[in-house]
C-alpha positions in Angstrom: -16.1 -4.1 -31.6 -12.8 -3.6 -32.7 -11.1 -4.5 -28.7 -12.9 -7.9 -29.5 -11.9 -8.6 -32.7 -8.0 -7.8 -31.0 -9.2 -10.2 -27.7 -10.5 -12.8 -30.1 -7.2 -12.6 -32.1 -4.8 -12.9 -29.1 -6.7 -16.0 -27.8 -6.7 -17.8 -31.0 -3.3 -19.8 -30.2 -4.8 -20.6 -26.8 -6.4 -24.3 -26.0 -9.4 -22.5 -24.4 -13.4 -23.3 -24.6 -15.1 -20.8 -26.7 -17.4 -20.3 -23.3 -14.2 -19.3 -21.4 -12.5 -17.7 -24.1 -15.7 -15.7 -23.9 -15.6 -15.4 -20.3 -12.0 -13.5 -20.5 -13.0 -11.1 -23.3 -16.2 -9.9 -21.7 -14.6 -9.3 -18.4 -11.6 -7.8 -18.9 -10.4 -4.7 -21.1 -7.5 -5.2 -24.0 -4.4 -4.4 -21.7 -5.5 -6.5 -18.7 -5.8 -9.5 -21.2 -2.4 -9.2 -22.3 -1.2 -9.3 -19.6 -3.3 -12.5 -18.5 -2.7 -14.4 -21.2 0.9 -13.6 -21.8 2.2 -16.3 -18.9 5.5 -17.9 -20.1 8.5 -15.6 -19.0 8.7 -12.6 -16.9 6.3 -9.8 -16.8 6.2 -6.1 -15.4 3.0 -4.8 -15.5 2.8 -1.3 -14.1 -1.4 -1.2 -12.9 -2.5 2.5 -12.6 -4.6 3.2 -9.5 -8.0 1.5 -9.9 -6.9 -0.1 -13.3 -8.2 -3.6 -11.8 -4.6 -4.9 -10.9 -6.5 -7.7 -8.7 -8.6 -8.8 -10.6 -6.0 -8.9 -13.4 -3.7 -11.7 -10.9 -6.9 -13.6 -10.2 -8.2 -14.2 -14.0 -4.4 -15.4 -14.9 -4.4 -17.7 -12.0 -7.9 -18.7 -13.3 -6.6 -19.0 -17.3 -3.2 -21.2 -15.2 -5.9 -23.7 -14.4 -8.0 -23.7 -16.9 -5.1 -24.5 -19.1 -4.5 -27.4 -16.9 -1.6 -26.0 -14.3 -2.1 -27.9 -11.3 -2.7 -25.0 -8.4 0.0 -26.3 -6.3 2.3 -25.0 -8.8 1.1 -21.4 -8.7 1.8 -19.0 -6.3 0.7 -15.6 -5.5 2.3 -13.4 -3.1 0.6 -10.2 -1.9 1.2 -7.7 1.6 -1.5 -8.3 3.6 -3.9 -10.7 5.6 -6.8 -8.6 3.9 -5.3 -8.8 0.3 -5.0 -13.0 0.8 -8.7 -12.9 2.0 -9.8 -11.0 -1.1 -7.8 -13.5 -3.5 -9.0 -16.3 -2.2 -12.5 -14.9 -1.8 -13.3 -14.1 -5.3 -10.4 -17.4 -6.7 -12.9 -19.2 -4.7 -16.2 -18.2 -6.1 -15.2 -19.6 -9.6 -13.0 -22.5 -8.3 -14.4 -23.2 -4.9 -12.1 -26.4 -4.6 -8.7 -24.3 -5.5 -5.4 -24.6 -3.7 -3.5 -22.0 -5.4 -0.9 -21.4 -2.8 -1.7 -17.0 -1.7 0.8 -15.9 1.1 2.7 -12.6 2.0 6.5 -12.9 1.6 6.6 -13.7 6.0 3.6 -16.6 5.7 5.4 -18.1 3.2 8.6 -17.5 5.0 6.8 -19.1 8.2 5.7 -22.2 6.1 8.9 -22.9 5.0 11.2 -22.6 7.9 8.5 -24.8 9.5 9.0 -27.5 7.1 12.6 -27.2 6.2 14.4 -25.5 9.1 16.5 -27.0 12.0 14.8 -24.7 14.9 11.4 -25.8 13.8 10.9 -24.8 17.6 11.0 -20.9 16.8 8.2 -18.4 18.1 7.4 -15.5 16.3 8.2 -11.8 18.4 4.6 -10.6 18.9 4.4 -6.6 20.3 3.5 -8.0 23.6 6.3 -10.4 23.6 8.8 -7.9 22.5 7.7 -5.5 25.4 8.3 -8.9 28.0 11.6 -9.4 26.5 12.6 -5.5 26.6 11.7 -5.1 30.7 14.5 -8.3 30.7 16.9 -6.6 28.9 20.2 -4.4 30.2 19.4 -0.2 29.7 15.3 -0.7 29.9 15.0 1.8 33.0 17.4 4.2 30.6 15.6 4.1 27.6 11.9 4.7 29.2 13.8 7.8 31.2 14.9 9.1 27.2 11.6 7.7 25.0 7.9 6.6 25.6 6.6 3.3 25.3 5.1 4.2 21.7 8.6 4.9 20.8 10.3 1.9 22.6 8.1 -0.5 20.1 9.7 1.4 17.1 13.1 1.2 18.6 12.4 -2.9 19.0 11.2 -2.6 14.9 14.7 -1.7 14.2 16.8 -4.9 15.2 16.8 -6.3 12.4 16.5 -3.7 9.7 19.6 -1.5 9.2 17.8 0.7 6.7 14.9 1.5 9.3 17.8 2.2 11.8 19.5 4.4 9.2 16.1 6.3 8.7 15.3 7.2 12.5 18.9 7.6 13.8 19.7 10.8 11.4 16.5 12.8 13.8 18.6 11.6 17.1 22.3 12.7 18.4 25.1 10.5 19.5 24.2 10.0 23.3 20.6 8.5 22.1 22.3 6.5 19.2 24.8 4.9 21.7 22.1 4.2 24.0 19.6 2.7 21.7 22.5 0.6 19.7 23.6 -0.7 23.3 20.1 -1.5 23.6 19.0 -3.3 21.0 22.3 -5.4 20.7 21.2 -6.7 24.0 17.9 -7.6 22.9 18.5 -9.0 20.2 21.3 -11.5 22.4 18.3 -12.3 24.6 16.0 -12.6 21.7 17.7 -15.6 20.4 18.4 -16.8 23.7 14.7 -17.4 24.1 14.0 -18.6 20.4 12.0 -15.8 18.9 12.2 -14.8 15.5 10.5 -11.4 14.6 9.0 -10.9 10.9 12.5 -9.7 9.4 14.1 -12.6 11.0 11.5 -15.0 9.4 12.7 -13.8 5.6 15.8 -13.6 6.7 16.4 -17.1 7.6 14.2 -17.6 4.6 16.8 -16.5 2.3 19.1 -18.6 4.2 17.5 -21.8 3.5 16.9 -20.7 -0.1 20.4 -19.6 -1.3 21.7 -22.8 0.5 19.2 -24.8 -1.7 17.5 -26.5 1.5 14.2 -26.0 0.2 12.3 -27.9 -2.4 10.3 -25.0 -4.5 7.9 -26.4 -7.2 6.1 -23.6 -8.2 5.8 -22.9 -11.7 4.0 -19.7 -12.0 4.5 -17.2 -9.3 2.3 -13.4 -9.9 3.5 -10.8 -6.8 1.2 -8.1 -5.7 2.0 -4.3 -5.0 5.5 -5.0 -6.7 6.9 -1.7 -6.1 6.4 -2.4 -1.8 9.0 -4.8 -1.7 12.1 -3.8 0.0 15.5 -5.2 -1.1 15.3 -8.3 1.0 12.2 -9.6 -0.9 13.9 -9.1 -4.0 16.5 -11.3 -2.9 14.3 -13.9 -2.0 12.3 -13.3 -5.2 15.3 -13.9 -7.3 15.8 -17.3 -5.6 11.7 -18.7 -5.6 12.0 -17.5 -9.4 15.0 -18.8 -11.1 13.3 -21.6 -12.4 9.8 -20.3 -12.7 7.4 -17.7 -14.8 7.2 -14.4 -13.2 4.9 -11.9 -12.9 4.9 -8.5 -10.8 2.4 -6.1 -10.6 2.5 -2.5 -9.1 2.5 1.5 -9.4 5.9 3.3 -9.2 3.4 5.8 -8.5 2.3 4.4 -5.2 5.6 3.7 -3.5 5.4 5.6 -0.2 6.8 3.3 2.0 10.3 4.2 1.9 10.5 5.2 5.7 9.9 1.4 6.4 12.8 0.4 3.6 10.9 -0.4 0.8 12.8 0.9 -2.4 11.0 2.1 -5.8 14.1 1.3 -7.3 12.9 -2.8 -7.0 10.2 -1.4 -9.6 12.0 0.5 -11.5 14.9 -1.6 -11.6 13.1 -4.9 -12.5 13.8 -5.4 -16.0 17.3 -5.4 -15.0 17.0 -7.4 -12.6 15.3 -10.5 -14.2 16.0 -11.7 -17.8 13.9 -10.8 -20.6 11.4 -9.0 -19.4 8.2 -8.0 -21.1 6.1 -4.7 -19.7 2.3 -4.2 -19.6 0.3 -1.0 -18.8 -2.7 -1.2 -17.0 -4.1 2.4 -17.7 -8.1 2.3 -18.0 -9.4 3.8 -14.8 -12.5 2.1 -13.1 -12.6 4.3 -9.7 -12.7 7.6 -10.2 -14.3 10.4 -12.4 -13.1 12.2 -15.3 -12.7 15.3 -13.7 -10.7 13.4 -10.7 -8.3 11.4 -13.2 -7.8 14.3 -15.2 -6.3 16.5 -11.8 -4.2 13.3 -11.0 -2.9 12.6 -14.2 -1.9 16.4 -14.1 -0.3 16.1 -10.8 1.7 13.0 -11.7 3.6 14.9 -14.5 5.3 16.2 -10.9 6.4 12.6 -10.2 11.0 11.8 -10.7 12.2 8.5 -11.9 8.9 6.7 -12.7 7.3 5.2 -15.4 5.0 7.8 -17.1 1.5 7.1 -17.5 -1.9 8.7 -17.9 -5.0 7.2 -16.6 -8.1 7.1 -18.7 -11.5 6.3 -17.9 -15.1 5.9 -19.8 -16.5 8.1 -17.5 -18.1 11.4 -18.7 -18.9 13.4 -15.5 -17.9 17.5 -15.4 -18.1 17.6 -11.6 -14.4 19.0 -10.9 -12.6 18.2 -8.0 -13.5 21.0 -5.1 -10.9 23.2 -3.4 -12.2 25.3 -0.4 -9.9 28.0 1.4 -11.1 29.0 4.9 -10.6 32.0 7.4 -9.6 29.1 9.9 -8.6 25.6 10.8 -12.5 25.7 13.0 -14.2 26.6 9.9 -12.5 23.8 7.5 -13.5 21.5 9.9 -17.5 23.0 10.3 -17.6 22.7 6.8 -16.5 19.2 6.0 -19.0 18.0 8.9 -22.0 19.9 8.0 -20.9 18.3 3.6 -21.2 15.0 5.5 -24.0 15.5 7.2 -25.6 16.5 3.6 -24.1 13.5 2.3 -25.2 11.1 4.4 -28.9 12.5 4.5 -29.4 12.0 0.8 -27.3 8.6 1.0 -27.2 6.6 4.4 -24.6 4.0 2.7 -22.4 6.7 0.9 -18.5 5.7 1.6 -16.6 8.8 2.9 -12.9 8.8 3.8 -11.3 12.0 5.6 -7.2 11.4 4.7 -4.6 13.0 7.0 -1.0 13.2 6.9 -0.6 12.8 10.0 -2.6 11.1 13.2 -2.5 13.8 15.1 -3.9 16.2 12.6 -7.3 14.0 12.9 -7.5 15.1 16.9 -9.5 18.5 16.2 -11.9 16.2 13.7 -12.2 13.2 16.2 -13.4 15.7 19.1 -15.9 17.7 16.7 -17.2 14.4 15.5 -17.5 12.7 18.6 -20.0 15.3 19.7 -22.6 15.1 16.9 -24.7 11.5 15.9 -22.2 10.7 13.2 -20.6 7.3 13.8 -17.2 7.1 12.3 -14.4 4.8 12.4 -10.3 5.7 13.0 -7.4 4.1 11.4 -4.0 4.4 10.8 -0.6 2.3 11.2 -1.9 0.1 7.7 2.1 -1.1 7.4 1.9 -2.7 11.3 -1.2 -4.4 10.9 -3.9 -4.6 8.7 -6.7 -2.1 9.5 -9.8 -4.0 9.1 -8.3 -6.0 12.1 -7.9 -3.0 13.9 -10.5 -3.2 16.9 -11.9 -0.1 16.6 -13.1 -0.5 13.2 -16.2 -1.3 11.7 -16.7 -2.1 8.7 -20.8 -1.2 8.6 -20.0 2.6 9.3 -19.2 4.5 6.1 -16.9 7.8 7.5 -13.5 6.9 8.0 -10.8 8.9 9.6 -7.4 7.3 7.9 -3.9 8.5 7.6 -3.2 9.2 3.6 -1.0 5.6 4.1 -4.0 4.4 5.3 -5.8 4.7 2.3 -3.6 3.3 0.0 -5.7 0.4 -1.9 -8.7 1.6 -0.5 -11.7 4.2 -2.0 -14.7 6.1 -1.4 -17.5 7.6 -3.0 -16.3 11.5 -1.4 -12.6 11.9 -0.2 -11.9 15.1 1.7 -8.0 16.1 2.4 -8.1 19.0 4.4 -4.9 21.1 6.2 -2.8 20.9 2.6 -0.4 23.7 3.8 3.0 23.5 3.4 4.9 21.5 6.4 2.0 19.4 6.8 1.7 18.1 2.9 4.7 18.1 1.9 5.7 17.2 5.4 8.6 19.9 6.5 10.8 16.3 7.5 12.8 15.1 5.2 15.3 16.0 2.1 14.7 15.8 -1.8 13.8 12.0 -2.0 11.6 12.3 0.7 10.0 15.0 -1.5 9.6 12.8 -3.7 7.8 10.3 -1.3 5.4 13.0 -0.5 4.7 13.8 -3.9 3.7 10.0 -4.5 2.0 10.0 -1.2 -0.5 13.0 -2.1 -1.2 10.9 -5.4 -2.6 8.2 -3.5 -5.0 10.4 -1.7 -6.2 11.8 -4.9 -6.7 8.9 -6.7 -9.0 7.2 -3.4 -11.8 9.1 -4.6 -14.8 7.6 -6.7 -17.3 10.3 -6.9 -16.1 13.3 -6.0 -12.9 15.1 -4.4 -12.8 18.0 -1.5 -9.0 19.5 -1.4 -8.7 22.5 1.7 -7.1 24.2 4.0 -6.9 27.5 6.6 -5.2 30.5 5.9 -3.2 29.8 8.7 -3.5 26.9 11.7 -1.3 26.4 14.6 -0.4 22.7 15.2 2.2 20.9 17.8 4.7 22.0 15.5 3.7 25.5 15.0 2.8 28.4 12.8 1.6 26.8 9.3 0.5 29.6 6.7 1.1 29.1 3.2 -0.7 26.5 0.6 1.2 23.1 0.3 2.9 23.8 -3.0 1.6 20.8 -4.5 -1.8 22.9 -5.4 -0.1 25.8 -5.4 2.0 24.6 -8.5 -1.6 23.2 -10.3 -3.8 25.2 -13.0 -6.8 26.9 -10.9 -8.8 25.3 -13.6 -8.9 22.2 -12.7 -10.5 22.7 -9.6 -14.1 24.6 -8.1 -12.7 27.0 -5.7 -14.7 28.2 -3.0 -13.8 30.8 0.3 -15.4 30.3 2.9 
């Protein structure tokens, strides 16, 4: 009663219909409506994992045209193909005859330089292109003799990202540097040769045309998605879309775990500094997981370095604490999580359950014990090359899924299992203090997928591709046995 009364008085300077006035208050909690119906100026708002960030950007772009902003002016920005679909999905089942203008940073990019660019001839770099243009280009018999193919397509990722280049060259020494620098300078000559742009090249031309003022931008409202995966570029570009506009980002310092790909928290952190006048939100009312869950999460996250510190709360009064099972051996961690999904899916057919991994090839063991039973499953991983529900192997009728933990990110289920949490494998062994860091936030993400309930395990010892692993990842090592049900076995 008393969140209404503090909705009702909010909206009051608002020129709304009491019918949509009502429509906000009953489907959205206090924080989320501040944050919707604050629009002039520029806005952090920092959305806790299942705090209903979404649907937080669609009812402000819904209140933007109700208060008569014409949808051509608004723009929403977001990361992937899936993320525009759901936008536009649910924008579209209240205004079915919207154009509110929903891109990534590269579709917008694409749009643009179509528009506005000299070389409106350019083709984008596909994988399969790349791989043509590589076989044409100087050192391609001396690179396959030094890396796979696999890596070859990582080593085309870097030409145009000196922070990715940074990030893989400190694991190689000089004669593979020189080699691969040789390389790619002569791919990238041939690249342009042929008129391909790759998806760095698309924002960085983007910029070009932007800071050169050779693009006519209109948009008055602009909200951005999963703020805190931008990477310095974006910002950039950001800066220059915005400078005349309203601005709203909307992310989780807590969720940055892209750094390997050059995203930076800092863009997060850093934002109020960044743009004038900024005003910050919290999103903090949980609507995915259990008490039990948020309360081991919000525990863990006291762990977290240079973030903005929050606590997640929900309505939910469940006592079911998250599980943690220690076993003899790697073989009997696995027979256990089978014969829990099995259970699972006898009582429940259409139960969601996600397996998370640190790493694709600790799902191997899993895949080959699953593959011999009835249990259909599906296998993901890769999310920041392509979206995984475009992934051909995936289907979206089968409820087990086998995911990297980066996978996951965005996604839930009603039963998360994280097995193998022993030191070297989460935290991963790679990697210095920041990177710590990373792997810190990247275990958060895994624990806060889960809806109904949470299995945490691992072997007293397993012997992987990159040996003898023994001793409990720290990060549960370093937690209060009472927050979890411990079980041997």
């Amino acid at each position: 009663m008393k969140e209404n009364y503090l909705k009702n008085i909010s909206l009051k300077n608002l020129d709304l219909s009491d019918n949509f006035k009502n429509f906000l208050i009953n489907n959205l909690n206090f924080d989320q409506l501040i944050a919707v119906i604050n629009f002039n100026g520029h806005f952090l708002v920092i959305a806790g994992a299942g705090s209903g960030k979404t649907r937080t950007i669609i009812y402000r772009a819904l209140l933007l045209i109700e208060l008569k902003i014409p949808s051509k002016n608004i723009l929403i920005l977001t990361f992937t193909r899936k993320a525009i679909s759901e936008i536009k999905t649910r924008i579209s089942s209240f205004l079915p005859d919207s154009n509110i203008c929903i891109e990534t940073f590269h579709s917008l990019a694409y749009k643009y330089l179509k528009k506005y660019s000299q070389n409106k001839c350019f083709k984008i770099l596909t994988t399969d292109d790349a791989l043509v243009l590589a076989k044409k280009t100087p050192l391609y018999d001396n690179i396959l003799k030094n890396f796979s193919k696999d890596i070859l397509i990582k080593i085309i990722s870097l030409t145009s990202s000196s922070i990715l280049k940074e990030y893989y060259f400190k694991k190689l020494d000089e004669k593979s540097k020189t080699l691969i620098i040789n390389f790619l300078n002569n791919f990238e000559l041939l690249k342009k040769t042929e008129n391909f742009y790759s998806f760095n090249d698309l924002l960085i031309q983007f910029y070009k045309l932007l800071s050169l003022n050779l693009i006519i931008i209109d948009f008055q409202y602009i909200m951005v998605d999963e703020y805190q995966d931008t990477d310095n570029l974006q910002v950039h570009i950001l800066k220059l879309l915005a400078k005349n506009s309203n601005l709203m980002v909307v992310g989780d310092d807590y969720q940055s775990i892209y750094g390997f790909k050059g995203t930076s928290m800092e863009n997060i952190l850093n934002f109020c500094n960044e743009f004038p006048n900024v005003k910050t939100i919290i999103l903090k009312e949980n609507y995915r997981s259990t008490n039990p869950i948020l309360h081991l999460s919000n525990e863990f996250s006291k762990k977290l370095k240079y973030c903005f510190r929050k606590s997640l709360i929900t309505k939910d009064s469940s006592l079911k604490k998250p599980n943690l099972n220690i076993f003899k051996n790697h073989f009997n961690e696995i027979s256990f999580i089978f014969d829990k999904i099995k259970d699972i899916l006898e009582l429940n057919p259409t139960a969601t359950i996600g397996i998370l991994f640190r790493n694709f090839i600790y799902m191997e063991e899993f895949i080959k014990f699953f593959e011999s039973s009835n249990i259909k499953f599906n296998v993901a991983s890769n999310p920041f090359l392509e979206n995984i529900f475009k992934h051909k192997f995936y289907n979206t009728n089968i409820t087990l899924s086998f995911l990297t933990i980066h996978s996951s990110k965005g996604l839930e289920w009603d039963y998360v299992f994280i097995p193998l949490l022993l030191e070297g494998i989460i935290p991963s062994s790679i990697g210095d203090a920041l990177n710590l860091e990373e792997e810190k936030r990247l275990f958060y993400v895994a624990l806060t997928r889960a809806k109904k309930e949470l299995f945490l395990s691992y072997p007293l010892s397993f012997y992987g591709d990159f040996g003898l692993f023994k001793t409990p990842s720290q990060f549960i090592e370093n937690i209060d046995s009472s927050f979890f049900n411990i079980k041997r076995g």
